[in-house]
N, C-alpha and C positions, 0 to 999 in steps of 0.2 A: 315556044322555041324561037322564033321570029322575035320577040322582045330580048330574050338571051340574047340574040345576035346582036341586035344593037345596041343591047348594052355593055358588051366586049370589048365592039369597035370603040364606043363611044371613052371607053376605060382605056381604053390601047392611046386612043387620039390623046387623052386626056396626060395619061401618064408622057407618051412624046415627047406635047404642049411644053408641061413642065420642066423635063428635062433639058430641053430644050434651050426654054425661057434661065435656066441656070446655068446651064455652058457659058450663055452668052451673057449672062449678067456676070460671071466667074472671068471670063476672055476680058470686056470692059475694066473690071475690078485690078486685074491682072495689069495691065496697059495700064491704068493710071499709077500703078504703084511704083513704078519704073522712077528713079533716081534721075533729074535732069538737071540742067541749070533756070535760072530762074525763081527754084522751088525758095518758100522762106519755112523756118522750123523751128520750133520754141521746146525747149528741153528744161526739165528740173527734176533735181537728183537729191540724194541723200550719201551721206559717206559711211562706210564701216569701219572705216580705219583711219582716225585722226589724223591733221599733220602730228597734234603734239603726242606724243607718245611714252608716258613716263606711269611707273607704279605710283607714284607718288603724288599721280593728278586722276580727277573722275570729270566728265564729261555732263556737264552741265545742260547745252545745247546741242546736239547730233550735227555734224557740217552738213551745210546745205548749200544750192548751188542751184542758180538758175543760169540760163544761157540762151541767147537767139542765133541763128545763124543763116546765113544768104551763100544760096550755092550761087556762085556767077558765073563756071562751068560745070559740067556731068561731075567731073572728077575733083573738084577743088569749090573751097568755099571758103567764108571769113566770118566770123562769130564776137560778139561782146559777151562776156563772164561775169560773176560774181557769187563769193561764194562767203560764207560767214559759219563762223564757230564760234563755242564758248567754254572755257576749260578753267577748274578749280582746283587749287591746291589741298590736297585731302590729309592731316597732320597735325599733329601739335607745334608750337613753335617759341622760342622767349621775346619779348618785348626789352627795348633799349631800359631797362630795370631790373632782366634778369627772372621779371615772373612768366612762369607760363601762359600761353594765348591757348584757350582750349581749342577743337578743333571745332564747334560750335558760335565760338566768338569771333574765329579766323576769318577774314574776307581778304583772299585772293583770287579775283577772277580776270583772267583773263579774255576780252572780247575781239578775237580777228577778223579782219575783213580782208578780200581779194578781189581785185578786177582786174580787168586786163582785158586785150583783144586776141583770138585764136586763128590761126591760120592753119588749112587741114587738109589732107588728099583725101580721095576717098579712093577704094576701089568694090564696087557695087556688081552685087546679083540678085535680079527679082527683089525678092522682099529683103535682104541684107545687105547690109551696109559695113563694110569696114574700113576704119578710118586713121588717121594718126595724125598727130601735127605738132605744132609751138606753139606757144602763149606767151607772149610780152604782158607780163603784169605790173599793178603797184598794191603792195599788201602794207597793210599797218595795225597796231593792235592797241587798242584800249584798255587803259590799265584799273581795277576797283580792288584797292587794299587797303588794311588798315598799320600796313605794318610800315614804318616810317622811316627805321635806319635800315640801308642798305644791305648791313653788312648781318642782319637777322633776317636775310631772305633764307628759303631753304639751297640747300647747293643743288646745284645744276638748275635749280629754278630761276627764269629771268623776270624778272616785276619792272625790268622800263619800257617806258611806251618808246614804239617803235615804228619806222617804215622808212621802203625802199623799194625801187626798184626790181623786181626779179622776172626771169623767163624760165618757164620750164617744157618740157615733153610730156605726150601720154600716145596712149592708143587706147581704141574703141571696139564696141561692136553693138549693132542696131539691129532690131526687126522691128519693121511695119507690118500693122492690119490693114483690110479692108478701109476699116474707118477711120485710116488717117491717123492714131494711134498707135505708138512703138512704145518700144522696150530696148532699153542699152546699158551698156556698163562699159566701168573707165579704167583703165588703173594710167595714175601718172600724178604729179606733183599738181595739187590744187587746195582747196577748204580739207579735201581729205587725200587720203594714199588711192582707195577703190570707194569708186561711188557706181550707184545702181539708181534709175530712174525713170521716166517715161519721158518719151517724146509728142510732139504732136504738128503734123505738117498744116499750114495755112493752105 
């Protein structure tokens, strides 16, 4: 009976110990994950929904999109972009002779790129983040065809190489783990319309 007993307390003490030791390692975990300035965070994404958006094209490379960004208050921070796609004309078409280009022999691909710099609010709780901002970009597209006269591109299809300038908007939404590791999604003007990817704080 005397061994029972101490082996209760020693179970009691034990499970406490434990508990204990988790609170306080959860309260820690907790406190760090808090949103400050200072913090720096590397994001890379995938898009589901292209810029280009036509029946008449299929998706070659899926937009992807990496980004860093330096909170330099709680609430506000500044990021570098970049994000790339690859999109093919899917169709038959005539050559300046009038024969058909099968859809096989067709090379229309279009290769985009975007950069730019982000400017973003945030407003933070606990482990979530949400955010919005602007993007001063410069995007430009790489052109691989073999179709030569212009005027046999398909309509509404663009085949020149191109860039410019552009800015757009979006809004966000983030959650951190423990380990530093998030999850967010985007919807707004970038490689893609909505993109979904992980984050990860330094």
């Amino acid at each position: 009976m005397k061994n029972l007993n101490i082996l209760t307390i020693l179970t009691i003490f034990l499970i406490n110990f434990v508990v204990s030791s988790a609170a306080a390692q959860n309260y820690g975990r907790q406190k760090d994950l808090s949103y400050k300035a200072g913090q720096v965070e590397l994001q890379a994404g995938i898009g589901l929904l292209s810029t280009f958006v036509s029946t008449s094209t299929r998706t070659k490379t899926p937009p992807v999109s990496v980004a860093v960004n330096y909170r330099f208050k709680d609430f506000l921070s500044v990021g570098a972009y970049f994000g790339y796609s690859s999109t093919a004309y899917k169709g038959n078409l005539k050559d300046s002779h009038g024969n058909v280009i099968k859809e096989d022999e067709l090379k229309l691909l279009n290769n985009f790129y975007l950069t730019g710099l982000r400017f973003q609010g945030h407003y933070s709780q606990g482990q979530v983040d949400f955010y919005g901002g602007a993007m001063l970009g410069y995007n430009f597209s790489k052109i691989d065809t073999n179709i030569e006269e212009i005027e046999n591109r398909p309509e509404g299809i663009l085949i020149e190489e191109k860039s410019l300038i552009t800015y757009s908007g979006y809004i966000g939404l983030k959650y951190i783990t423990p380990s530093k590791l998030g999850f967010y999604g985007e919807i707004g003007y970038g490689a893609s319309l909505i993109t979904v990817g992980l984050s990860y704080r330094l």
